[in-house]
C-alpha positions in Angstrom: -1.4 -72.2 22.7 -3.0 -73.1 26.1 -6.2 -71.8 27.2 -7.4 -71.1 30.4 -10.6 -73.2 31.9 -13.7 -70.8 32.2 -14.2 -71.2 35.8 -10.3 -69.9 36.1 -11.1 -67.1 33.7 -13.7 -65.9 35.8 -11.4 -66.7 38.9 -8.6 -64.2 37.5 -10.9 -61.5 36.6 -12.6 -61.4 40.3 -9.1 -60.8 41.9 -7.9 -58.8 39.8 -11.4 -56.8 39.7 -11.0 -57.0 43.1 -7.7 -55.8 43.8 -9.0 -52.6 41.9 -11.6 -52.2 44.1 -9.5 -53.1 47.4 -6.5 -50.4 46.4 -9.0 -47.7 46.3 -7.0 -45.1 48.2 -9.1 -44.6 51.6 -9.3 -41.2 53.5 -11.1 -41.0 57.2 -12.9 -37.7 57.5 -13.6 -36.6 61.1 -17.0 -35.0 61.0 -16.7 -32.9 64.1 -19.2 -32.8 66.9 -22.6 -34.5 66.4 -25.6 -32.8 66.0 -28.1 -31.0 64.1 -26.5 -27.8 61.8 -26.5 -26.6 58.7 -23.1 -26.8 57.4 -19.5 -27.4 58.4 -16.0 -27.5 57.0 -13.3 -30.0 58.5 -9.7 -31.4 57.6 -8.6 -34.7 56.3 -5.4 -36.5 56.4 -4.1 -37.0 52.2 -1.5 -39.8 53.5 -2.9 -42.2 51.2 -2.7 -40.2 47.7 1.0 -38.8 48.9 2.9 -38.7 45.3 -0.1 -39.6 43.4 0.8 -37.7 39.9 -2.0 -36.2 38.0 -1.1 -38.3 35.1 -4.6 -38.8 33.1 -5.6 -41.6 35.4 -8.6 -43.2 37.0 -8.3 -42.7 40.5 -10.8 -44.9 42.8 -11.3 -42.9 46.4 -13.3 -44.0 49.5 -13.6 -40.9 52.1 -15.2 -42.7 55.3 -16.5 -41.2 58.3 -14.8 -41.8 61.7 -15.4 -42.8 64.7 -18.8 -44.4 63.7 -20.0 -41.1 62.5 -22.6 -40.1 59.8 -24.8 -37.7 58.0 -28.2 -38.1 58.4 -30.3 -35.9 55.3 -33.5 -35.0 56.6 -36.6 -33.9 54.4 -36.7 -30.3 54.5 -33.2 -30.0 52.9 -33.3 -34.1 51.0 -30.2 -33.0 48.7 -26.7 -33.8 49.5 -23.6 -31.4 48.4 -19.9 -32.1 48.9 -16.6 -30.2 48.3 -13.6 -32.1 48.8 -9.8 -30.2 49.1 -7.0 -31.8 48.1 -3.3 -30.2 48.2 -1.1 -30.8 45.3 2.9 -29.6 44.5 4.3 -29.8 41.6 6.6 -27.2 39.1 3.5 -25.6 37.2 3.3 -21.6 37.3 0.7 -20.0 35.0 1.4 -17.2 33.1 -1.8 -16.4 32.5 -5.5 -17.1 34.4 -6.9 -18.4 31.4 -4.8 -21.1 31.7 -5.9 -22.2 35.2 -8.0 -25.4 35.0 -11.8 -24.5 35.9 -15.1 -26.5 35.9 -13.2 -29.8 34.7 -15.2 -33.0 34.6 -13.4 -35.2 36.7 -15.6 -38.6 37.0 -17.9 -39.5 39.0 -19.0 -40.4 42.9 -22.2 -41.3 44.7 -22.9 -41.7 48.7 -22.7 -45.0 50.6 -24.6 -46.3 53.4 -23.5 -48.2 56.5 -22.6 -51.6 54.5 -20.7 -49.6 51.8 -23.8 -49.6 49.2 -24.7 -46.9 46.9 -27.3 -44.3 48.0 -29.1 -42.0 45.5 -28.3 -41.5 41.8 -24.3 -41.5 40.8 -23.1 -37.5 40.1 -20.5 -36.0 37.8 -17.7 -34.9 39.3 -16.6 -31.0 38.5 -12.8 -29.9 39.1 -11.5 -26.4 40.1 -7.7 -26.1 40.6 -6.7 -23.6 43.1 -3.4 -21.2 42.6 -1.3 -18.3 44.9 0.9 -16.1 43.5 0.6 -12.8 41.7 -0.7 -12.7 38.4 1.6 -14.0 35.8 3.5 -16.4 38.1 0.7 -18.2 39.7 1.7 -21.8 41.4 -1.1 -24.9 41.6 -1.6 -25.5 45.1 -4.9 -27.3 45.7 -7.9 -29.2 43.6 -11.4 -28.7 44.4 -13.5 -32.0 43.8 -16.9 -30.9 43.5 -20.2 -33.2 44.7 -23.0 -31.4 43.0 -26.1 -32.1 45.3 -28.1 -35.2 44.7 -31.5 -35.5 46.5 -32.1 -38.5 48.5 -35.2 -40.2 49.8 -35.5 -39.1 53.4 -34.5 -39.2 56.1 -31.6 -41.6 55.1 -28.2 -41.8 56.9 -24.8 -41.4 54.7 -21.8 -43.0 55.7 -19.1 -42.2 53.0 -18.9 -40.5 49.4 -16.9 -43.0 47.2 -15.3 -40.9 44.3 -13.8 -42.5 41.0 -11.7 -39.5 39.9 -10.7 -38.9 36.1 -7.4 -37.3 37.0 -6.2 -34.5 33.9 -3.0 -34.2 33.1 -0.8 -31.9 35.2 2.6 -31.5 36.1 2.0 -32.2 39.8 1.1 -34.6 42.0 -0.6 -35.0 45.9 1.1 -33.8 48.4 3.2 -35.8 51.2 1.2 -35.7 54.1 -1.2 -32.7 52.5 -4.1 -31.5 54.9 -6.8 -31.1 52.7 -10.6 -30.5 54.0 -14.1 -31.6 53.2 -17.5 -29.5 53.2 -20.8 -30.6 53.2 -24.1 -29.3 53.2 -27.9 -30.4 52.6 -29.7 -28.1 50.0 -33.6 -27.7 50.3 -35.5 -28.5 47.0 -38.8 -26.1 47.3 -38.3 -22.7 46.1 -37.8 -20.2 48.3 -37.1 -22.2 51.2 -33.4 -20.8 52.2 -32.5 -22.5 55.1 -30.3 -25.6 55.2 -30.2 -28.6 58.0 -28.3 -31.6 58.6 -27.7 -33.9 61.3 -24.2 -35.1 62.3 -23.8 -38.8 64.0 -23.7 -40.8 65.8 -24.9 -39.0 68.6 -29.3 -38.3 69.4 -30.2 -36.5 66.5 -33.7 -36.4 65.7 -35.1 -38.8 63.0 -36.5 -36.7 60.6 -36.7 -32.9 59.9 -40.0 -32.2 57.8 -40.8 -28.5 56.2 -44.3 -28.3 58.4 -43.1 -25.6 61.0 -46.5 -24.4 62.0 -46.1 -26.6 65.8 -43.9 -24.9 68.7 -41.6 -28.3 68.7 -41.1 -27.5 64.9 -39.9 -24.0 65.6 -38.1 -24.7 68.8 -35.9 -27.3 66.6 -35.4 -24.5 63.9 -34.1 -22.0 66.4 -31.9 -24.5 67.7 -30.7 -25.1 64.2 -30.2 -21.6 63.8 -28.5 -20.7 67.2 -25.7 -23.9 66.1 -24.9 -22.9 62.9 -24.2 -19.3 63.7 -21.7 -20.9 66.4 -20.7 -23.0 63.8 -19.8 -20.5 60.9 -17.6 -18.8 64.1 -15.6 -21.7 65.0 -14.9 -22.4 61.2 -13.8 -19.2 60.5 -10.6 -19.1 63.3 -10.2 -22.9 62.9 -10.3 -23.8 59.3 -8.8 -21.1 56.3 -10.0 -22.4 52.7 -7.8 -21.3 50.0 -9.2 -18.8 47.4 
């Protein structure tokens, strides 16, 4: 029997490693217009998981933001939550609700910064699966990959989520050329504090948001924060239609 030098060993396992990491299946989110908001909802393009069965695999996923674009997490809201949509066909109707997949685990995922490195603590990953149809004969349509928020230290800039999805085992699979969507928000920490701010790049966004509002440049930024995410909750609701 022949055996293979160390130094090769170590050789293989880096490419094949690698390779692992390489075929991640990568999805460009446009995050809409920069600014400072509190929420938004946009599309993606699924090209890259088209066919993809939900077969019980691992399934590595990089979503990266376009056109140099970012979130920047300020310190009056220094938790990060994501919701990303995917579409999925296949040939399962359930005959019963109780049957529909809810609050699956379905791996994990952490942020990235700029260079593609980990930011804040790595999150499980919770699955809802989506269905139309009346009761009785509903049809899977879409899977819900839950980010539960992590707090990060502030202000810090997030460049991608990278997801390493436990896939269950359905009889379906991604759509071909599916338009799923991605929603993200920043959650403040103190109690009672309700509102929620982000900052979208890469255009001038301030560099930090701090809870101290007792100065006139403090609440000038919070009415501006205000007046953008009431236009934005407008747009989203005659541009984007989330399934229920």
């Amino acid at each position: 029997m022949k055996t293979i030098p160390g130094a090769l060993t170590a050789s293989l396992l880096l490419y094949v490693f690698g390779n692992f990491a390489a075929n991640a299946a990568k999805i460009e989110v446009d995050l809409g217009p920069s600014g400072v908001i509190d929420r938004r909802f946009v599309g993606l393009d699924q090209t890259s998981l088209a066919g993809t069965p939900l077969a019980g695999q691992s399934l590595p996923v990089d979503l990266s933001f376009a056109a140099n674009g970012f979130l920047r997490v300020f310190t009056f809201a220094p938790s990060l939550f994501t919701d990303t949509e995917l579409d999925l066909g296949g040939g399962v109707t359930y005959t019963s609700d109780s049957q529909i997949p809810s609050n699956v685990p379905l791996g994990t995922g952490y942020f990235v910064d700029e260079s593609g490195n980990q930011i804040g603590a790595t999150s499980n990953l919770i699955g809802y699966f989506d269905t139309l149809g009346p009761p009785g004969a509903r049809v899977l349509v879409d899977t819900q990959i839950v980010f539960p928020a992590v707090e990060l230290a502030t202000p810090t800039d997030v460049f991608g989520v990278h997801l390493d999805v436990a896939l269950p085992q359905i009889d379906g699979a991604f759509t071909t050329g599916g338009e799923g969507s991605f929603f993200f928000v920043s959650v403040p920490t103190l109690a009672g504090r309700r509102a929620s701010v982000i900052g979208v790049g890469p255009g001038d966004l301030p560099r930090d948001i701090v809870p101290e509002m007792g100065n006139t440049l403090a609440l000038l930024s919070l009415s501006t924060v205000l007046l953008l995410s009431a236009r934005t909750v407008l747009a989203n609701q005659g541009a984007t239609q989330r399934r229920v």
